[in-house]
LUMKOLDO-161066 format. One record per residue (C-alpha): residue number from 1; residue in one letter; x, y, z. Coordinates in pm, whole numbers, plus 50000, padded with zeros to 5 digits. Each point is the difference from the previous one (the first is absolute). Layout:
[NUM; "A"; [X; Y; Z]] ...
***
This chain:
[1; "X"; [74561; 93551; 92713]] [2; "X"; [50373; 50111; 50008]] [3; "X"; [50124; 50101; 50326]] [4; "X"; [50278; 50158; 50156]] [5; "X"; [50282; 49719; 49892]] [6; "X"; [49867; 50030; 49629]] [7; "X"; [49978; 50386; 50000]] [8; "X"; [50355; 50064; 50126]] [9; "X"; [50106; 49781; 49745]] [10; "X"; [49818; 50091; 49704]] [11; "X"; [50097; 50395; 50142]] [12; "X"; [50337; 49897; 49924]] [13; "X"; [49967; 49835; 49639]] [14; "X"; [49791; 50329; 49897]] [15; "X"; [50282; 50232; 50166]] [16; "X"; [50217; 49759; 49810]] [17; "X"; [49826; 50041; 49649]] [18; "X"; [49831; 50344; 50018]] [19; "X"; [50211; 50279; 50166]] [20; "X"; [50134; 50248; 49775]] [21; "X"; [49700; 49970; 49731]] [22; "X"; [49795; 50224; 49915]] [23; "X"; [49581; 49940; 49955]] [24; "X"; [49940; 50077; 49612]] [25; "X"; [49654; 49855; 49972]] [26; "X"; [49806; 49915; 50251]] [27; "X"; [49629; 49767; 49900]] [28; "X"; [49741; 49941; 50241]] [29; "X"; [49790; 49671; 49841]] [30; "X"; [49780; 50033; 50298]] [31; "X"; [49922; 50260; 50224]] [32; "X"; [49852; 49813; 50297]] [33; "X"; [50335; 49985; 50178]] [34; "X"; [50095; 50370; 49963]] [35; "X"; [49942; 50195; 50354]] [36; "X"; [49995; 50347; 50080]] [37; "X"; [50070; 50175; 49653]] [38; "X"; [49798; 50002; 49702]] [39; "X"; [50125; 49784; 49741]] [40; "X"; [50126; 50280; 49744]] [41; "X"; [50184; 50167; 50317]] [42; "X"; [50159; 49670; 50111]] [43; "X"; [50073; 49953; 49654]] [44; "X"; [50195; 50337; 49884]] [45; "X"; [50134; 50036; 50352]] [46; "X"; [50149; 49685; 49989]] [47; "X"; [50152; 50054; 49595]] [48; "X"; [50366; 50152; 50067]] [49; "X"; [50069; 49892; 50314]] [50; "X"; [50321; 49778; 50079]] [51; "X"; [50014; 49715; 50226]] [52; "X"; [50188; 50034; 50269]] [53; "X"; [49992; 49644; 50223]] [54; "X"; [49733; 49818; 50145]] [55; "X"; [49928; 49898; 50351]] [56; "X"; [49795; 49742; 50167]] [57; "X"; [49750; 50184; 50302]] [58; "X"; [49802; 49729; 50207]] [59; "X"; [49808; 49907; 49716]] [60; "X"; [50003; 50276; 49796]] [61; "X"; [50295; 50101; 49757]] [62; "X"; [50137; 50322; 49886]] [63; "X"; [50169; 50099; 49698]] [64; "X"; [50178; 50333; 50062]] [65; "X"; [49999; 50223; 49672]] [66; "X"; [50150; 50300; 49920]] [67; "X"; [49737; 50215; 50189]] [68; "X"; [49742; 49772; 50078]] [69; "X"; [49917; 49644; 50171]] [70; "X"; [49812; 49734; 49859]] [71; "X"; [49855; 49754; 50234]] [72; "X"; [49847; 49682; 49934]] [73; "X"; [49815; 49716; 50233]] [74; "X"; [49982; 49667; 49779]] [75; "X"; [49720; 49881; 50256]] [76; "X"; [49937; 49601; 49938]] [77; "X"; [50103; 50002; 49576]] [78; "X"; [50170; 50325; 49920]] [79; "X"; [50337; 49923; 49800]] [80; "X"; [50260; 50179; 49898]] [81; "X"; [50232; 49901; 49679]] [82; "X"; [50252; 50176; 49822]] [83; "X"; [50107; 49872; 49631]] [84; "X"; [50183; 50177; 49670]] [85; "X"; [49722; 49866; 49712]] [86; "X"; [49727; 50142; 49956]] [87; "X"; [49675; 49831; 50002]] [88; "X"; [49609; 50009; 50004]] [89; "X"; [49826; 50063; 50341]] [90; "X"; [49803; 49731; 50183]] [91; "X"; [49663; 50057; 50155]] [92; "X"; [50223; 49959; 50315]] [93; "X"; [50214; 50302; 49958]] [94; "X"; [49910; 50319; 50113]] [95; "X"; [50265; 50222; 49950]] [96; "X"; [50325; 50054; 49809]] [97; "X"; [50310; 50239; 50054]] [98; "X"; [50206; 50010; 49660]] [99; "X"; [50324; 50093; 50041]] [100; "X"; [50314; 49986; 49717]] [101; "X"; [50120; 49733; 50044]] [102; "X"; [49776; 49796; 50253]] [103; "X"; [49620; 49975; 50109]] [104; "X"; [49849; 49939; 50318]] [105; "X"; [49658; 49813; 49971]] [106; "X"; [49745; 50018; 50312]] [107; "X"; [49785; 49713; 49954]] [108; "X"; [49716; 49913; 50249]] [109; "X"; [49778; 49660; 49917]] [110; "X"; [49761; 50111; 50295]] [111; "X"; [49964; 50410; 49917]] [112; "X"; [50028; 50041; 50389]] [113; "X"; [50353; 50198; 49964]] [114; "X"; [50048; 50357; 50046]] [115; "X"; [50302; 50250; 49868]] [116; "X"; [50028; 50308; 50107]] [117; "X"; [50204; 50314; 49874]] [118; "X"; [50084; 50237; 50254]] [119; "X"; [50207; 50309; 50152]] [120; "X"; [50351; 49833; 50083]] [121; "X"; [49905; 49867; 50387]] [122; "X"; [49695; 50102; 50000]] [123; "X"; [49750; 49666; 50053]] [124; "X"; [49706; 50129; 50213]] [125; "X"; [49789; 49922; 49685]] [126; "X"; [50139; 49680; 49946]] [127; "X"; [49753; 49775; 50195]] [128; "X"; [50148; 49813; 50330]] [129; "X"; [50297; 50129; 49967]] [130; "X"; [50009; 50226; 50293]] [131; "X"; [50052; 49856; 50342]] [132; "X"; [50144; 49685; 49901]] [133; "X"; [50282; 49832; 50239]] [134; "X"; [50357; 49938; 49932]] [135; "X"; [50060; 49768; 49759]] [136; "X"; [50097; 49674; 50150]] [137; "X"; [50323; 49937; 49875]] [138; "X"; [50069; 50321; 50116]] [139; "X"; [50358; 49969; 50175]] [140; "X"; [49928; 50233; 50259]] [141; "X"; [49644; 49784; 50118]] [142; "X"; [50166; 49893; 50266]] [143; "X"; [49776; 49718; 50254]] [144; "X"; [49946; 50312; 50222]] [145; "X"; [49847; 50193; 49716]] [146; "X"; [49840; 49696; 49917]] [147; "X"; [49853; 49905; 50308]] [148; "X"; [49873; 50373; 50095]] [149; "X"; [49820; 50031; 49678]] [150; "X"; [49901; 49638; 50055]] [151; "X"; [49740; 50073; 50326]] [152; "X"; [49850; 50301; 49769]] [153; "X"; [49830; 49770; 49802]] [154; "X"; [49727; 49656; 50095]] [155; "X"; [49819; 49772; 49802]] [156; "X"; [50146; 49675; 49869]] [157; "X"; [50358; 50017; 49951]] [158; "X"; [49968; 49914; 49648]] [159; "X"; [49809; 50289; 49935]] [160; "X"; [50246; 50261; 50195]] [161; "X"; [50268; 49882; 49794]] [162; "X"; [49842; 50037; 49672]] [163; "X"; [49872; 50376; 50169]] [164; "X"; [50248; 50270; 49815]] [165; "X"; [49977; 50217; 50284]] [166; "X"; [50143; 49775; 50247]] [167; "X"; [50269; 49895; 49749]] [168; "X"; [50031; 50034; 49620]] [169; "X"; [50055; 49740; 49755]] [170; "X"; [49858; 49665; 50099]] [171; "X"; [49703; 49850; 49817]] [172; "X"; [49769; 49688; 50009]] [173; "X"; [50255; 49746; 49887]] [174; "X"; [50305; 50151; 50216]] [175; "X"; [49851; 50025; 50264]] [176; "X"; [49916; 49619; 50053]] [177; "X"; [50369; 49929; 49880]] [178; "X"; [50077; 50216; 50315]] [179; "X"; [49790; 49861; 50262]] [180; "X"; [50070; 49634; 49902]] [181; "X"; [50338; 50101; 50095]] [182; "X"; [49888; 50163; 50319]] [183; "X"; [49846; 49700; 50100]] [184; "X"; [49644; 50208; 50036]] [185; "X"; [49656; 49956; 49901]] [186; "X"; [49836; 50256; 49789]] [187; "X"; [49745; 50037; 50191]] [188; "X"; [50147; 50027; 50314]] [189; "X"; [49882; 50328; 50145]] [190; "X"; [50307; 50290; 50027]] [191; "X"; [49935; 50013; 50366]] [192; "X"; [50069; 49645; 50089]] [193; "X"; [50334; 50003; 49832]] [194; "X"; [50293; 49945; 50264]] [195; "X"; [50295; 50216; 50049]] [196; "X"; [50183; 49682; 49836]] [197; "X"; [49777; 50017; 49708]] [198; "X"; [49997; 50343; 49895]] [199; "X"; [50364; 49949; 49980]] [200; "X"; [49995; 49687; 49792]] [201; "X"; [49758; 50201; 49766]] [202; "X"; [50280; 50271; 49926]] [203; "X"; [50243; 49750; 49966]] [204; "X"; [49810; 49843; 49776]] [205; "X"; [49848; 50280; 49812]] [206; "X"; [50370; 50099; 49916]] [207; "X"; [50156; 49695; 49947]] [208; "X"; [49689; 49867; 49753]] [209; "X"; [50016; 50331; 49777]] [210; "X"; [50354; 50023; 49964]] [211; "X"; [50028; 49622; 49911]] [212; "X"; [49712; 50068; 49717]] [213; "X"; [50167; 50328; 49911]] [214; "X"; [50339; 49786; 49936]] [215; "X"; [49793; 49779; 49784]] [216; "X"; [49856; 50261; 49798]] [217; "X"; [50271; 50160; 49956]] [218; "X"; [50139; 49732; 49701]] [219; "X"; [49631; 50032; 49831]] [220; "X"; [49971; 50221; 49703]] [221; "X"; [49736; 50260; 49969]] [222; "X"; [49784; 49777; 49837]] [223; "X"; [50061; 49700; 50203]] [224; "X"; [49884; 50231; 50308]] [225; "X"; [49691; 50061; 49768]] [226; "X"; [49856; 49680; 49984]] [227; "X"; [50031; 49969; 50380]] [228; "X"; [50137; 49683; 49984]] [229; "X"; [50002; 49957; 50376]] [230; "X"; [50173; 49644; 50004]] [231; "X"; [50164; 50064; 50348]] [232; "X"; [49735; 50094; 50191]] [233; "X"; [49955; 49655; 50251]] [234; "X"; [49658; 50006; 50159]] [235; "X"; [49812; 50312; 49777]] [236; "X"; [49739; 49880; 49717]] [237; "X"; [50134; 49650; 50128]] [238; "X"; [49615; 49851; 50165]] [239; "X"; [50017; 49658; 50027]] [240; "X"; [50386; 49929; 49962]] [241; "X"; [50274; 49925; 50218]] [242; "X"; [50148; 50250; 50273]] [243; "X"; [50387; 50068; 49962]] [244; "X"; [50042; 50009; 50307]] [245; "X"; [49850; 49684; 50183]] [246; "X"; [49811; 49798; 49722]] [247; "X"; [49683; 50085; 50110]] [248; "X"; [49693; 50090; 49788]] [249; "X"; [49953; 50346; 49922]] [250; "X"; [49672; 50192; 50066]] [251; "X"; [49814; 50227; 49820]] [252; "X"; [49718; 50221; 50015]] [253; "X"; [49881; 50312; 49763]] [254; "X"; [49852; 50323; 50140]] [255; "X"; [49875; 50346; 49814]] [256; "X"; [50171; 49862; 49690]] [257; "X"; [50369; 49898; 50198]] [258; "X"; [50154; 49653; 50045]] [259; "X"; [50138; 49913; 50341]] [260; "X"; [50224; 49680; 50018]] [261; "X"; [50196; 49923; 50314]] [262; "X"; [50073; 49664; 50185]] [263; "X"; [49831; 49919; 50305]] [264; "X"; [50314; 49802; 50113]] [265; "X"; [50266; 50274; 50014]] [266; "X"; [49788; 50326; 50036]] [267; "X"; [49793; 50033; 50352]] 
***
């Protein structure tokens, strides 16, 4: 599932290719993944329209067009490509925007996507979009803002920081990278986290996205479509070797979610 790092940076390399052109043809090979419009309205409202940047929103992204917004959520296997040939669609793509020169392909192996076409800023249809928290590599989340929003939420800390109303952005995989980092167990309970701790969570929250954002950030479009997650040093990585101290790393799966941490470093 991309998160936040990915979506900024995939954002970027459709600001990059898109702006400027305008929606000739627009195909949808399966309507499954189209929300709030019927599919002939999505369709001709979409034809004519010029795109006008994208931008990554927790984990939700928004292209801007002329007078409307498309929004998609990739979910776990939505992908988004852009090439110049044409070519025959897959059983995995589900929708198509043709423009002159360039076409932007929505494909989505799992169907569990959605896309949206709405009034420019207006997302109250676009499911959990509203009341989602700043995004967290949102310069002004300061470890204030943090911590306040913090004590709003319980549970396992794992789960508050994959909650998009306490901050947006962070999903399974990330947020292990984060609290290896923090030195904190997933499980650990948000209440029994020390003044110390919270802060080493921030810290590391920032300091683990940016470093994967960097990373991304010299991956093409497609490379950031296979999710070739090669850096990530303790997620999907049951059974190996911590980074950090050599230890074993644990892992258990719950309501279809993989949780790896190291019982050395995280307590």
């Amino acid at each position: 599932m991309p998160e936040l790092p990915e979506l900024e940076i995939i954002a970027e390399r459709l600001t990059s290719d898109l702006t400027g052109l305008t929606i000739k043809n627009v195909v949808v090979h399966n309507h499954i993944v189209v929300h709030g419009l019927p599919v002939s309205d999505f369709v001709s409202r979409s034809v004519g329209q010029t795109f006008e940047g994208a931008v990554a929103d927790g984990k939700f992204l928004i292209f801007a067009l002329t007078d409307y917004d498309i929004v998609v959520n990739l979910m776990l296997t939505g992908r988004l490509r852009v090439i110049s040939k044409q070519k025959r669609p897959t059983s995995y793509d589900m929708v198509s925007f043709q423009t002159e020169h360039l076409t932007l392909w929505y494909a989505d192996a799992k169907k569990m996507g959605r896309i949206y076409l709405v009034d420019k800023g207006e997302y109250s249809q676009v499911a959990g979009f509203e009341n989602q928290g700043p995004s967290a590599l949102d310069p002004s989340l300061t470890l204030d803002i943090f911590k306040t929003r913090l004590k709003r939420h319980n549970g396992q800390i794992k789960n508050v920081l994959r909650n998009q109303r306490f901050v947006k952005g962070i999903g399974n995989a990330y947020a292990d990278e984060i609290l290896l980092y923090a030195g904190i167990l997933p499980f650990r309970k948000r209440s029994s986290l020390t003044a110390d701790e919270v802060e080493r969570l921030f810290r590391a929250m920032k300091n683990v996205l940016s470093r994967i954002r960097d990373i991304l950030s010299k991956r093409t479009l497609d490379e950031i479509a296979i999710e070739k997650r090669d850096f990530l040093m303790i997620h999907n990585r049951g059974g190996g070797i911590c980074p950090l101290c050599g230890g074993r790393v644990s892992e258990i799966t719950a309501n279809r979610f993989k949780t790896n941490y190291c019982q050395s470093c995280q307590k």
